[in-house]
C-alpha positions in Angstrom: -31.8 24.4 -11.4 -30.7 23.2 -14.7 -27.3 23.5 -13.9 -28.2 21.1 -10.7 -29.9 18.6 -13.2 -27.0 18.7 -15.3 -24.6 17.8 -12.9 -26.7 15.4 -11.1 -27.2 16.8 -7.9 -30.9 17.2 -8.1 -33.7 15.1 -9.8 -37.5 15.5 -10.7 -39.0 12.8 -8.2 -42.9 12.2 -8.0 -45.3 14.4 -8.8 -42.5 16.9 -10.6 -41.2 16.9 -7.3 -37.7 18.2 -6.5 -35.2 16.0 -4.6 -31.4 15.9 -3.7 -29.2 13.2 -4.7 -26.7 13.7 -2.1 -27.7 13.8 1.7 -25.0 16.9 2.4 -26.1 18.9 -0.4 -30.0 18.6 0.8 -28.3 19.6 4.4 -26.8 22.8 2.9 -30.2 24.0 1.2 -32.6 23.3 4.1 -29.8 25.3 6.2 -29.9 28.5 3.7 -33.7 28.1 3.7 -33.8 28.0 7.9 -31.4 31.1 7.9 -34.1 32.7 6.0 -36.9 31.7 8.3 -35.4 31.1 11.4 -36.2 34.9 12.6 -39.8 34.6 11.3 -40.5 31.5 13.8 -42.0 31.4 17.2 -40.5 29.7 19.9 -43.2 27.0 19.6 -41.9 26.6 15.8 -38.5 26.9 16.4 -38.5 24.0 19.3 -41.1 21.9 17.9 -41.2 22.4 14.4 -37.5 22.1 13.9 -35.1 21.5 16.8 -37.5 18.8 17.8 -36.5 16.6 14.9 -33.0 15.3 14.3 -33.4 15.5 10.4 -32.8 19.4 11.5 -29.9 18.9 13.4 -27.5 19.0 10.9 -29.1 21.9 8.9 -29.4 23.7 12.0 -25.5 23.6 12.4 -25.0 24.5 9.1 -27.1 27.7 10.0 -25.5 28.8 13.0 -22.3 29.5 11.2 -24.0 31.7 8.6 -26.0 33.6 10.9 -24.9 36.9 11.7 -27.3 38.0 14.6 -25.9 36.8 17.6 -29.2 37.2 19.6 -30.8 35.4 17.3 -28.0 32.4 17.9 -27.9 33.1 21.2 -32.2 32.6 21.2 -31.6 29.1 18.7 -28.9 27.4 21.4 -31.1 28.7 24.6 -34.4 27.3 22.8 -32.2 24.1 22.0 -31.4 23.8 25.6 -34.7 23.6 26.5 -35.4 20.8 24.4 -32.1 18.8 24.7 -28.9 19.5 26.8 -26.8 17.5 24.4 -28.3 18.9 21.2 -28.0 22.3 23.1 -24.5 21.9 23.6 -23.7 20.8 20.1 -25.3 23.9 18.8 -23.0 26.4 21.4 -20.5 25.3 19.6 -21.3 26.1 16.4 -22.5 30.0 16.2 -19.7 32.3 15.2 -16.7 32.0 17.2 -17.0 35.6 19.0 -20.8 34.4 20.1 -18.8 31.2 21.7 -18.4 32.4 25.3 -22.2 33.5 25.5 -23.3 30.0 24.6 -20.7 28.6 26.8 -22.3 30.4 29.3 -25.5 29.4 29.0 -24.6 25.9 29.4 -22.4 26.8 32.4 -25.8 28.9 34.0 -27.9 25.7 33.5 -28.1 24.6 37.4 -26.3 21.4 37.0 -24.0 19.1 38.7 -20.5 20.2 37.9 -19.6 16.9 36.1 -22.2 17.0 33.7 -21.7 20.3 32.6 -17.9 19.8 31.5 -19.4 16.4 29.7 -21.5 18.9 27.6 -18.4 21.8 27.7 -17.2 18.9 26.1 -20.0 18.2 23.3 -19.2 21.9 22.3 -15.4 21.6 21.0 -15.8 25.2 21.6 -12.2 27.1 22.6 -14.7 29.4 24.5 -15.0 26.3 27.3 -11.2 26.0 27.3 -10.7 28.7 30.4 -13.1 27.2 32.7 -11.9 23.5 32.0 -8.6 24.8 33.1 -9.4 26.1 36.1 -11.5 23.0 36.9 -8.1 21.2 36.9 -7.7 22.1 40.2 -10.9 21.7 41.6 -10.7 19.9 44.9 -12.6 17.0 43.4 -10.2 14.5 41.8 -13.4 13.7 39.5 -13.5 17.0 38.1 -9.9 17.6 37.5 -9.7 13.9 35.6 -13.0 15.4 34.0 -11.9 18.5 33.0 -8.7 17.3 31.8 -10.3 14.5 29.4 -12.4 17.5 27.8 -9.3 19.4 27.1 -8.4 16.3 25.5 -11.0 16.0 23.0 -11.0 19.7 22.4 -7.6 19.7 21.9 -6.9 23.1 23.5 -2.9 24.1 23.5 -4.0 26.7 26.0 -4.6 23.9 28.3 -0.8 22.9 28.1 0.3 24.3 31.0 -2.3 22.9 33.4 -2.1 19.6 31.8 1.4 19.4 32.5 1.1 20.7 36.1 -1.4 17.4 36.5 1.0 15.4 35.5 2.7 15.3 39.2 -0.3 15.3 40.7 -0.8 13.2 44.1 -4.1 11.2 42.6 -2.8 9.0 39.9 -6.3 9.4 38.0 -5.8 12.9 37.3 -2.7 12.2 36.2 -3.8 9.4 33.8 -6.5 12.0 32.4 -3.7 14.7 32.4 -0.9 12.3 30.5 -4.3 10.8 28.1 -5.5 14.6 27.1 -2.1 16.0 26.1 -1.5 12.3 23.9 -4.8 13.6 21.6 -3.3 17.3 22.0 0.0 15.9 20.5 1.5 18.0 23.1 5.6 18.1 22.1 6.0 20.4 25.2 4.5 17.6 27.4 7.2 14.8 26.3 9.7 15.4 29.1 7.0 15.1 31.9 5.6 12.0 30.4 8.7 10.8 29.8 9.4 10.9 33.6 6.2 9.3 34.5 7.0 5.9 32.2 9.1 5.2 35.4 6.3 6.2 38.1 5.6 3.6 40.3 2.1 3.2 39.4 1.4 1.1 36.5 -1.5 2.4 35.1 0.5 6.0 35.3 3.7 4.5 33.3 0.9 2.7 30.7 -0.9 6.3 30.2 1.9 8.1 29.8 3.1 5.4 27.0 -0.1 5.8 25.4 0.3 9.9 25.2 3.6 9.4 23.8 2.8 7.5 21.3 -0.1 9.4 19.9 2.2 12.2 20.4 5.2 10.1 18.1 8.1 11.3 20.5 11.4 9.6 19.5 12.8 11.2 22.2 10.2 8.5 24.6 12.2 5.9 22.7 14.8 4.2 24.7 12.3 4.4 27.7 9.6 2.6 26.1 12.2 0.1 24.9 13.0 -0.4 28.9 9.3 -0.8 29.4 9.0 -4.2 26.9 10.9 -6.0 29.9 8.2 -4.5 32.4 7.0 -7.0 35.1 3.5 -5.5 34.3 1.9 -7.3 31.4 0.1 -4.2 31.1 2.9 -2.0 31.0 5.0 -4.1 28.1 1.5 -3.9 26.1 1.4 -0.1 26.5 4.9 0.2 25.6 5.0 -2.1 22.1 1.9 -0.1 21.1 3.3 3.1 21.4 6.6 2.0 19.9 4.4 0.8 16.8 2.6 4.1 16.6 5.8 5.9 16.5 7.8 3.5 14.1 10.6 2.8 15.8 13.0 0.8 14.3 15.0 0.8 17.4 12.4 -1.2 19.0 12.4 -4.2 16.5 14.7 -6.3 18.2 13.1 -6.0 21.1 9.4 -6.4 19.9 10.7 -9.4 18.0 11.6 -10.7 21.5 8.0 -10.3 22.7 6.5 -12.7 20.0 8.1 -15.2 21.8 6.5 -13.9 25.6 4.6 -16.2 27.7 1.9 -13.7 27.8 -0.2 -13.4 25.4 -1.6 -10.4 25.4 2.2 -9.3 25.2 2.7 -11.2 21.7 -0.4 -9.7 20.4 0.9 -5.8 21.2 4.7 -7.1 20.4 3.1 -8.1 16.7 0.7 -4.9 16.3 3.6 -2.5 17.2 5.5 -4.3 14.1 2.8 -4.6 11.8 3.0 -0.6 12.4 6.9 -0.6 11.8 6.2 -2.6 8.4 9.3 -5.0 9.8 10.4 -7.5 7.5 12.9 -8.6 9.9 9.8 -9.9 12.2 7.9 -11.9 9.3 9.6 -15.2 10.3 8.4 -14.9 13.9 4.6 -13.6 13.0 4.7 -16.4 10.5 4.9 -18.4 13.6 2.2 -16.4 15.5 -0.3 -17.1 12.8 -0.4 -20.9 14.6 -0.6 -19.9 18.6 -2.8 -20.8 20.8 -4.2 -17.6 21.7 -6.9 -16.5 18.8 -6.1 -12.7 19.6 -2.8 -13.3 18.8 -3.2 -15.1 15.5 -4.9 -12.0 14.2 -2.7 -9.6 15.1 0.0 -11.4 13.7 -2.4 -12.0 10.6 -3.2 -8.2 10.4 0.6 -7.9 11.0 2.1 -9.6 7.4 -0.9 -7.4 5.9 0.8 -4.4 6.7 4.0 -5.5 6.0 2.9 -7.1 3.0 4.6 -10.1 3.1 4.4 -13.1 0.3 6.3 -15.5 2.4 3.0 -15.2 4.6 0.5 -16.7 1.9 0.3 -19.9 2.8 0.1 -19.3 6.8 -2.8 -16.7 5.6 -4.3 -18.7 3.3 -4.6 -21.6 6.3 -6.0 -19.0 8.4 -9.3 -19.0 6.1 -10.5 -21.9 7.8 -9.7 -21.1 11.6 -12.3 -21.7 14.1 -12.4 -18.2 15.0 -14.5 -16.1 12.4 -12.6 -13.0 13.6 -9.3 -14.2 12.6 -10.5 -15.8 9.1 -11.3 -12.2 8.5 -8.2 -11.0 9.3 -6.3 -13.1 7.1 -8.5 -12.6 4.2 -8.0 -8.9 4.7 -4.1 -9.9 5.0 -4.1 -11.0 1.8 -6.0 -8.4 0.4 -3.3 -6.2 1.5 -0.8 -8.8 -0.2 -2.4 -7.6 -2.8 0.1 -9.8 -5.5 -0.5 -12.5 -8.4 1.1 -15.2 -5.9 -1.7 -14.4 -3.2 -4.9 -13.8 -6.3 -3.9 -18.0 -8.0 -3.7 -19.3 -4.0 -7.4 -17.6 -3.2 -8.4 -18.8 -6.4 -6.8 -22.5 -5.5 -8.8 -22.4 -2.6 -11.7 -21.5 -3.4 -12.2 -24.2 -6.4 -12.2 -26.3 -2.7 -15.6 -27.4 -2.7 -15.1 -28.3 1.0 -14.1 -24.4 1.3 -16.4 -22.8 -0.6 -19.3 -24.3 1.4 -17.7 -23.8 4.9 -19.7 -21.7 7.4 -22.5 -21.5 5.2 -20.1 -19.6 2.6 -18.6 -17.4 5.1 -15.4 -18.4 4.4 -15.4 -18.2 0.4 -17.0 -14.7 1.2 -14.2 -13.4 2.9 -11.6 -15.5 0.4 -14.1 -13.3 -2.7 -13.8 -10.1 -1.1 -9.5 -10.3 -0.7 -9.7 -11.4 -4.2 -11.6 -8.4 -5.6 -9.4 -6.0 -3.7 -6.4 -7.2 -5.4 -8.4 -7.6 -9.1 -8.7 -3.9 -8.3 -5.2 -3.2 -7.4 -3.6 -5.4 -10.4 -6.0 -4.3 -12.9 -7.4 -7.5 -13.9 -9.2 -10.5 -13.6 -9.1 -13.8 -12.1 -12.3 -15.1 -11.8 -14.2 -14.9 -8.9 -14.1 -18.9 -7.5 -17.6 -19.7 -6.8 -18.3 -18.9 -10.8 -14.9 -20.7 -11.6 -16.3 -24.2 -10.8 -19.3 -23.4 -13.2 -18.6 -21.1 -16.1 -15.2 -19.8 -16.4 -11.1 -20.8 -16.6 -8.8 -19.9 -14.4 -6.3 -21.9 -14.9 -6.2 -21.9 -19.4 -3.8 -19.7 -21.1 -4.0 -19.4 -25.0 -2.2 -18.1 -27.6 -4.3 -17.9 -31.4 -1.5 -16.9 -34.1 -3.3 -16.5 -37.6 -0.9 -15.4 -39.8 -3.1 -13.8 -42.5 -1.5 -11.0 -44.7 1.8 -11.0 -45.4 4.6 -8.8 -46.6 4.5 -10.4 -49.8 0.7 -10.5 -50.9 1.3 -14.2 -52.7 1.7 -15.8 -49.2 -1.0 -13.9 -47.5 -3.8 -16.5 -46.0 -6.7 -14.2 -44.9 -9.1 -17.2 -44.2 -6.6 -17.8 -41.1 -7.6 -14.6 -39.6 -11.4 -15.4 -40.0 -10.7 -18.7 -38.6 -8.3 -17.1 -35.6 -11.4 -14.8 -34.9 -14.1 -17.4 -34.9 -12.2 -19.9 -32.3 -11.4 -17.0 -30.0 -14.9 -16.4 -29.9 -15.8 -19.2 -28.9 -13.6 -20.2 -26.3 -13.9 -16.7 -24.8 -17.8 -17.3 -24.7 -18.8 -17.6 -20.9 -21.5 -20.3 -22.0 -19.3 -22.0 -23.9 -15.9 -22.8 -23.6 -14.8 -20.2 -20.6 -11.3 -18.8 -21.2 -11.0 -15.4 -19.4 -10.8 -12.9 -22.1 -7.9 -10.4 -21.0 -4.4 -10.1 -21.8 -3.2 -12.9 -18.8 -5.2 -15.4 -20.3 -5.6 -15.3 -24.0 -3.6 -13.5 -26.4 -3.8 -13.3 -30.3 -1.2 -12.4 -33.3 -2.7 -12.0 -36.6 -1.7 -10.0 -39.8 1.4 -7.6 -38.8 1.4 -8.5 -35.6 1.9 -12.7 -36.6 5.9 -12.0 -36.9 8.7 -14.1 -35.6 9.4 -12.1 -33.0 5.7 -11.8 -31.6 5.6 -15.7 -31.7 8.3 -16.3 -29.9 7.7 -13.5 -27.5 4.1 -15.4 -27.4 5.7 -18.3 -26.4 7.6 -16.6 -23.9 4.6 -15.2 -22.1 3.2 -18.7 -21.6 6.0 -19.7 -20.5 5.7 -17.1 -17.6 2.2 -17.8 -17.0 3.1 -21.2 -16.4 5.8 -21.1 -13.9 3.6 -18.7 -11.9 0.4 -21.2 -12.0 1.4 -25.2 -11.9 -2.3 -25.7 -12.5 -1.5 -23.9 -15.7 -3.2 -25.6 -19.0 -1.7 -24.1 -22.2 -3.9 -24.1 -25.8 -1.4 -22.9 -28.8 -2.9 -22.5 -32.5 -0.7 -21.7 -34.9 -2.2 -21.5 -38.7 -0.4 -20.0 -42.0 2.3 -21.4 -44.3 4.6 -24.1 -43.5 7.2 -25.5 -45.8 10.0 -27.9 -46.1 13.6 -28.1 -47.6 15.6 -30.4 -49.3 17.7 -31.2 -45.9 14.5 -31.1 -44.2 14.5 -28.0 -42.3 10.9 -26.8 -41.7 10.0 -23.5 -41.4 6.7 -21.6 -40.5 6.1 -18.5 -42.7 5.3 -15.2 -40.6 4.3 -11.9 -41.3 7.6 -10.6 -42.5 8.8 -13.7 -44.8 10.9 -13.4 -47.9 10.0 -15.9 -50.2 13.2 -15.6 -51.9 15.1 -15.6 -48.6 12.9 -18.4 -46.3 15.9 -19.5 -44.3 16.9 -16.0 -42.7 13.3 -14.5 -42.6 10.7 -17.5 -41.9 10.5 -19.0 -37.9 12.8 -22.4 -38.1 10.9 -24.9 -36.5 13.8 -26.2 -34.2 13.3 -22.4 -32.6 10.0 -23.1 -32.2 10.3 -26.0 -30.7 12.8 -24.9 -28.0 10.7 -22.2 -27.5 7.9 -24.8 -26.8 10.6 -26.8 -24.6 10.5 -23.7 -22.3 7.0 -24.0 -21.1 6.7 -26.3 -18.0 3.1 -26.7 -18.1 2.0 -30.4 -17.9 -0.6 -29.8 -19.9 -0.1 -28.6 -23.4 -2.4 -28.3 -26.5 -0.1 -27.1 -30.1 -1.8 -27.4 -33.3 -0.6 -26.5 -36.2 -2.5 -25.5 -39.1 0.1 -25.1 -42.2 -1.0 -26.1 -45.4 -4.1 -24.3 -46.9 -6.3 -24.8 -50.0 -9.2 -23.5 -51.5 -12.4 -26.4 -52.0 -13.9 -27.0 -55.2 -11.3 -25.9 -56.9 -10.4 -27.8 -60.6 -7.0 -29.8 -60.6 -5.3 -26.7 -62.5 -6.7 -24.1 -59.8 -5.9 -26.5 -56.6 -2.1 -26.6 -58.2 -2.0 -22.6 -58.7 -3.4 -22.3 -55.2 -0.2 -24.0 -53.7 1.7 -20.6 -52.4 5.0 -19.5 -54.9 7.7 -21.2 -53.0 11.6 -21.0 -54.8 13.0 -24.1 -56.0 14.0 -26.4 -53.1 10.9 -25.6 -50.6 7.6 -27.8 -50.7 4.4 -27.3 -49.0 3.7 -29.9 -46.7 2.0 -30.6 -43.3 4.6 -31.0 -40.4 7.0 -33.8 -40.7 6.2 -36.1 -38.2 10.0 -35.9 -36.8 9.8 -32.4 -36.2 6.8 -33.7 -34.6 8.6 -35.9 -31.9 10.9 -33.4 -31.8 8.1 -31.0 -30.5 6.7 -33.5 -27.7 9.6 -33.6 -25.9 9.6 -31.9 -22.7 12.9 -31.0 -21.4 12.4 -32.8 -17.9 9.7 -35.9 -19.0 10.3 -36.8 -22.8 6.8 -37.5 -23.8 4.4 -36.4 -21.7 2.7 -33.4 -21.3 2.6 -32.4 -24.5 -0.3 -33.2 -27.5 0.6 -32.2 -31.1 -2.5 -31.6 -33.6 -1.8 -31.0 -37.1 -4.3 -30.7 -39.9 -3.8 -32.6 -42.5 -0.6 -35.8 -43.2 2.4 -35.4 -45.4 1.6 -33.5 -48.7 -2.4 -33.0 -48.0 -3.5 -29.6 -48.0 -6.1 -28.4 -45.4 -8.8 -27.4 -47.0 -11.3 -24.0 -47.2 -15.5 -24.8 -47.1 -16.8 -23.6 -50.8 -17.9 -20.6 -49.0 -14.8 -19.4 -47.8 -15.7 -18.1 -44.3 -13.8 -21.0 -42.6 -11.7 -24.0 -43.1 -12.9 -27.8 -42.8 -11.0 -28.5 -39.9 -12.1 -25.2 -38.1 -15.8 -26.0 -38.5 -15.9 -29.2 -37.1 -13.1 -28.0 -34.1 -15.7 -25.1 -33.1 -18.7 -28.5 -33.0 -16.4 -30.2 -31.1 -15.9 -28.0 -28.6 -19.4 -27.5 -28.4 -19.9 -31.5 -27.3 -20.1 -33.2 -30.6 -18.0 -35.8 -29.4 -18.9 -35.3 -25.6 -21.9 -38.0 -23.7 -24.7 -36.4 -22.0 -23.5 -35.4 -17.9 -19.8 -34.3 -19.3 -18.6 -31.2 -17.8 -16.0 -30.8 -19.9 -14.5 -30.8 -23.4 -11.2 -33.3 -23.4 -8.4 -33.8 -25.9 -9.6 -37.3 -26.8 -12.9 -36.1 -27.7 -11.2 -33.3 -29.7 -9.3 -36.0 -31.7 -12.5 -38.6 -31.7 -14.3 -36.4 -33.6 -12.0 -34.2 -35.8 -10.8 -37.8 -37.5 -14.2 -38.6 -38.0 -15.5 -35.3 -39.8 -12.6 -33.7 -41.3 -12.1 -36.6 -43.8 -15.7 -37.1 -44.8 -15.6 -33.2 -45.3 -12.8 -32.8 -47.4 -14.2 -35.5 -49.8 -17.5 -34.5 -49.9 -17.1 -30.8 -50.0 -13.8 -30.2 -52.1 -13.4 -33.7 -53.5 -10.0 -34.0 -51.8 -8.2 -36.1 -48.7 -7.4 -34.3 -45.8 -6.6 -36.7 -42.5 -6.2 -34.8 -39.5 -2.8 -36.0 -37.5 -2.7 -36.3 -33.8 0.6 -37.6 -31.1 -0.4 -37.8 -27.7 1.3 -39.1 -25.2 -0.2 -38.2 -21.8 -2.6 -37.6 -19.6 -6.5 -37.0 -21.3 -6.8 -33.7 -19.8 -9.6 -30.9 -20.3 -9.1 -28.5 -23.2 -12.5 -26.2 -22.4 -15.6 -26.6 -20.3 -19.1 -27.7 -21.7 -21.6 -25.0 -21.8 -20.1 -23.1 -19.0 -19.2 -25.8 -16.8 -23.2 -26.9 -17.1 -22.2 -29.7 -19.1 -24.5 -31.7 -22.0 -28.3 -32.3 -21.0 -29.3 -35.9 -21.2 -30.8 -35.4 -24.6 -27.1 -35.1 -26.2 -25.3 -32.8 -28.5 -27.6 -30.9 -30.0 -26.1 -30.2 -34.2 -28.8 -27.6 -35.4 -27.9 -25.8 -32.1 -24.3 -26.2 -32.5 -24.5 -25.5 -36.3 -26.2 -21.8 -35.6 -23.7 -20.9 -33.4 -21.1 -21.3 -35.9 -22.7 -19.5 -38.4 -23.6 -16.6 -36.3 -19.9 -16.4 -35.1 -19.0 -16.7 -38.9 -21.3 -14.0 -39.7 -19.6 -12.0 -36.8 -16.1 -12.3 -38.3 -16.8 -11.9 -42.0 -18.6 -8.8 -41.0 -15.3 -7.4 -39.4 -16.6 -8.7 -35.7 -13.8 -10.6 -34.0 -10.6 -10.7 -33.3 -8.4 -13.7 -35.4 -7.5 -17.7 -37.6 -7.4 -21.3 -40.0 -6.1 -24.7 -39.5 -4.8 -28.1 -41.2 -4.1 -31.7 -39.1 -3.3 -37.9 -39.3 -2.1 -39.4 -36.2 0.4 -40.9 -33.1 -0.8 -42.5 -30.3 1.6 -42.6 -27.8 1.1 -44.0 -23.7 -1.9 -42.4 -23.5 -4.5 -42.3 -20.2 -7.5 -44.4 -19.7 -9.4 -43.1 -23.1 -11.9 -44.1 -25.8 -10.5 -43.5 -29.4 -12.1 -43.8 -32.6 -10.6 -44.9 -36.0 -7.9 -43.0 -36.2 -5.5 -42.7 -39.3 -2.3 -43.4 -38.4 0.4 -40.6 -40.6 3.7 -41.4 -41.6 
């Protein structure tokens, strides 16, 4: 029993009670137990006690094929009988196969009309009943040949080949449907050449039979008949044909299935489009494309369930139309289509869709459900996540891509900046946080470089990856945060210092930032975040102490914010000069960005982490946008910096585009009417401080004066204007 518990197949219920977790397994022990009883038992027991209830049924089976005594069996199946003719029958079949033809022969000694005894020689699937079928098949009565022949069928006795075949000419066309049916579940290969006579007989239900049987059967030998049979007068007939042809794959048969989708009837373009849904046709996707608008609602979900199986992206949109049909049987075949999709293309449609408010509350959700369940089939087939839509209007991004870059430690231990991993760490937190900002936290969405992994190469490799992201979601809103050294030379070249940087050799091992930019160039999102973060000093520091915190750069190389022409240089979009892009930076020319006394986090950090909490937001705002990023950063980072570390530090900022979200507000909740709460804000930091100086989160630090360029219908503060 322990071994049971152990493996959780058993567990201590109620009153130290023992029960089964699995329904099969508690089968298998009440059937040992009955094989131990069952000769012990009266008939009175065994009928009333046990075959009486259905719970026993199964058990019962089970028993019969361990029980040895065939009088015993042979009692058990006469007792069932007795009770039930059906649950009599299924227990014939069931004792040991030599005890077969004794139980068959009880059924056969019942006393009852003829047909309702090969309807339970049926219920047995016993081989035993396979010699008196056969010789039913040519019982005068057409009823109990087509009777006896169905019942070979199921059983799927080869020993009834022969006969079967023989039926196949018969004068009543019934027996020969039942004949040409039973050797299609046999999967009769011996049967093929008569049923391939009888696709020309002239009765059509004969020829639609026999097209059945040979397509359960898979013949490609049946092929060029059944190809003859798509340009069958009988509607019937051609649908009998295109199924088969789709159960055997022909690819023979596409051109002329590919003819049908064009038929006048439709129940013709319906079987034409199942039979190359089977084939997995590519060649047909243009014309079920087209199917996915006819008239007839039978055929729009075959053709639906059609680009499923062939798995075709070009059907999306056609699918993705489909969600909304006024037929609820073909909204779930297209969701189910585009489950089967199962690609990246199909997951950022569903989720399009589904941030339709419109959509999501169709059919009292009926719609968005079956949108939800396509998207969680191919969640599971991509291995990860794209939020499911009705939480992505409340609490979560879809559509946000970040990269966090906190340089950190470096090769050369004087350039090292840990505070920009702590700060890294803390900003991913809290845009990752559900309740907070809502950026998905996987590898598609967010993605962070820090210590030996902040190198030129990873950056730019970084920037590729948005770049990707971008051209496969135009909704796509990009966040880059870049924060460790920056530096200038005389011929004003500006590079950012990674990982692996030489001090002695800045030009061949530091990122230029004109391949930064071009990099940046790349990404065609029309909404883009950068901000840079690269000049860092400790506060409170004395005059000496703030000059020997400046990082050892050779003659020739200053510390400095970024230029404000590398700047422009950086807005620029390749195809709209301008727009789309917003440029942060931490502090103007020669300012450093400073470090709170405490070290856990930079100035500018801090007060970015309250803003995108609300701290510049009004109460009913949903979301955090750039201008309230920059209204309140050039508020608090100067105060800050003076009071704190008795320095200036004005934040920069170009923008020259739309005002577009950067985060959502609480989840997507938004501020109450009270406002921004600061002691609530101002514990969140510190716990996600705590977090990260305790070895808790995964990366950052950050430096920024400003650029107003056309900007969108927003409300600015004072902001300091950088040269």
């Amino acid at each position: 029993m322990n071994d049971l518990l152990k493996h959780h197949l058993i567990q201590i219920g109620a009153e130290n009670k023992i029960e089964f977790r699995h329904q099969l397994i508690q089968e298998y022990y009440a059937a040992e137990r009955f094989l131990q009883e069952v000769g012990k038992l009266s008939d009175d027991e065994l009928q009333w006690d046990y075959l009486n209830y259905l719970k026993w049924t199964e058990p019962a089976v089970l028993m019969l094929g361990l029980l040895d005594n065939e009088g015993l069996a042979l009692r058990v199946v006469g007792l069932a009988l007795q009770v039930d003719w059906q649950l009599g029958a299924r227990l014939a079949g069931e004792v040991k196969l030599e005890s077969q033809y004794k139980t068959i022969g009880l059924i056969e000694s019942l006393g009852i009309p003829l047909l309702l005894t090969i309807g339970l020689l049926y219920k047995t699937k016993s081989s035993a009943a396979i010699p008196g079928l056969i010789q039913l098949l040519e019982d005068e009565d057409s009823s109990v040949r087509r009777s006896a022949a169905s019942a070979l069928g199921e059983i799927k006795s080869e020993a009834a080949i022969p006969g079967l075949i023989q039926l196949l000419e018969h004068e009543d066309s019934f027996v020969r449907r039942s004949a040409a049916s039973a050797l299609g579940e046999i999967k009769s290969e011996a049967a093929i050449p008569g049923l391939i006579k009888l696709l020309e007989h002239e009765d059509s239900f004969v020829r639609r039979s026999a097209a059945s049987a040979l397509g359960e059967i898979k013949s490609e030998a049946a092929i060029p008949g059944l190809i003859k049979l798509l340009e069958h007068e009988d509607s019937f007939v051609r649908d009998s044909a295109a199924s088969a042809l789709g159960e055997i794959k022909s690819e023979a048969a596409i051109p002329g299935l590919i003819k049908l989708l064009e038929h006048e009837d439709s129940f013709v373009r319906k079987s034409a489009a199942s039979a190359l849904g089977e084939i997995k046709s590519e060649a047909a996707i243009p014309g079920l494309i087209q199917l996915l608008e006819d008239e007839d609602s039978f055929v729009r979900d075959s053709a639906a369930s059609a680009l499923g199986e062939i798995k075709s992206e070009a059907a999306i949109p056609g699918l993705i139309q489909l969600l909304e049909d006024e037929d609820s049987f073909v909204r779930r075949s297209a969701a189910s289509a585009l489950g089967e999709i199962k690609s990246e293309a199909t997951m950022i449609s569903l989720v399009k869709v589904l941030n339709n408010q419109n959509f999501l509350h169709a059919n009292n959700g009926g719609n968005s459900l079956n949108a939800l369940n396509a998207l969680e089939e191919i969640q599971e087939h991509l291995k990860y996540y794209k939020p499911a839509p009705i939480r992505t209007m409340s609490n979560i991004l879809s559509h946000n891509y970040a990269l966090l870059i906190g340089v950190g430690e470096c090769e050369e231990p004087k350039l090292s900046l840990p505070v920009t991993v702590k700060d890294i760490q803390a900003l991913k937190t809290l845009l990752t946080d559900q309740n907070l900002c809502g950026y998905i936290d996987n590898d598609q969405h967010l993605r962070l470089l820090c210590n030996t992994t902040a190198t030129s190469e990873n950056i730019l490799d970084g920037l590729n990856w948005l770049k990707q992201q971008a051209e496969k979601d135009p909704e796509a809103t990009i966040f880059i945060y870049y924060s460790g050294h920056g530096c200038l030379d005389e011929s004003g070249d500006y590079y950012l210092i990674p990982h692996e940087a030489d001090r002695v050799d800045i030009p061949n091992t530091a990122l230029p930032a004109t391949k930064f930019n071009t990099a940046l160039q790349q990404i065609p999102a029309q909404r883009l975040l950068v901000i840079i973060d690269s000049c860092h000093a400790q506060g409170m520091a004395s005059s000496k102490e703030k000059a020997n915190n400046r990082p050892p750069l050779p003659k020739g190389f200053t510390q400095t914010a970024l230029p404000k022409n590398i700047i422009d240089a950086l807005t620029k979009d390749i195809n709209k000069q301008g727009t789309g892009r917003v440029v942060f930076t931490s502090s103007t020319g020669n300012q450093l960005s400073w470090i709170r006394p405490d070290g856990k986090m930079s100035v500018y950090t801090y007060h970015l982490l309250e803003a995108l909490q609300g701290a510049a937001n009004q109460p009913g705002d949903k979301v955090v946008r750039v201008s309230h990023l920059m209204n309140y950063l050039s508020k608090t980072v100067p105060d800050s910096a003076r009071d704190l570390c008795k320095a200036e530090q004005t934040p920069f900022f170009d923008f020259a585009t739309e005002d577009f979200a950067i985060a959502l507000l609480h989840g997507g909740k938004g501020l109450a009417t009270e406002g921004w709460d600061k002691q609530k804000a101002e514990e969140k930091i510190r716990g996600i401080s705590n977090q990260v100086n305790n070895g808790v989160g995964i990366v950052g630090d950050r430096n920024i004066g400003i650029n107003i360029g056309t900007a969108g219908d927003i409300t600015l503060g004072n902001l300091s204007s950088g040269s």
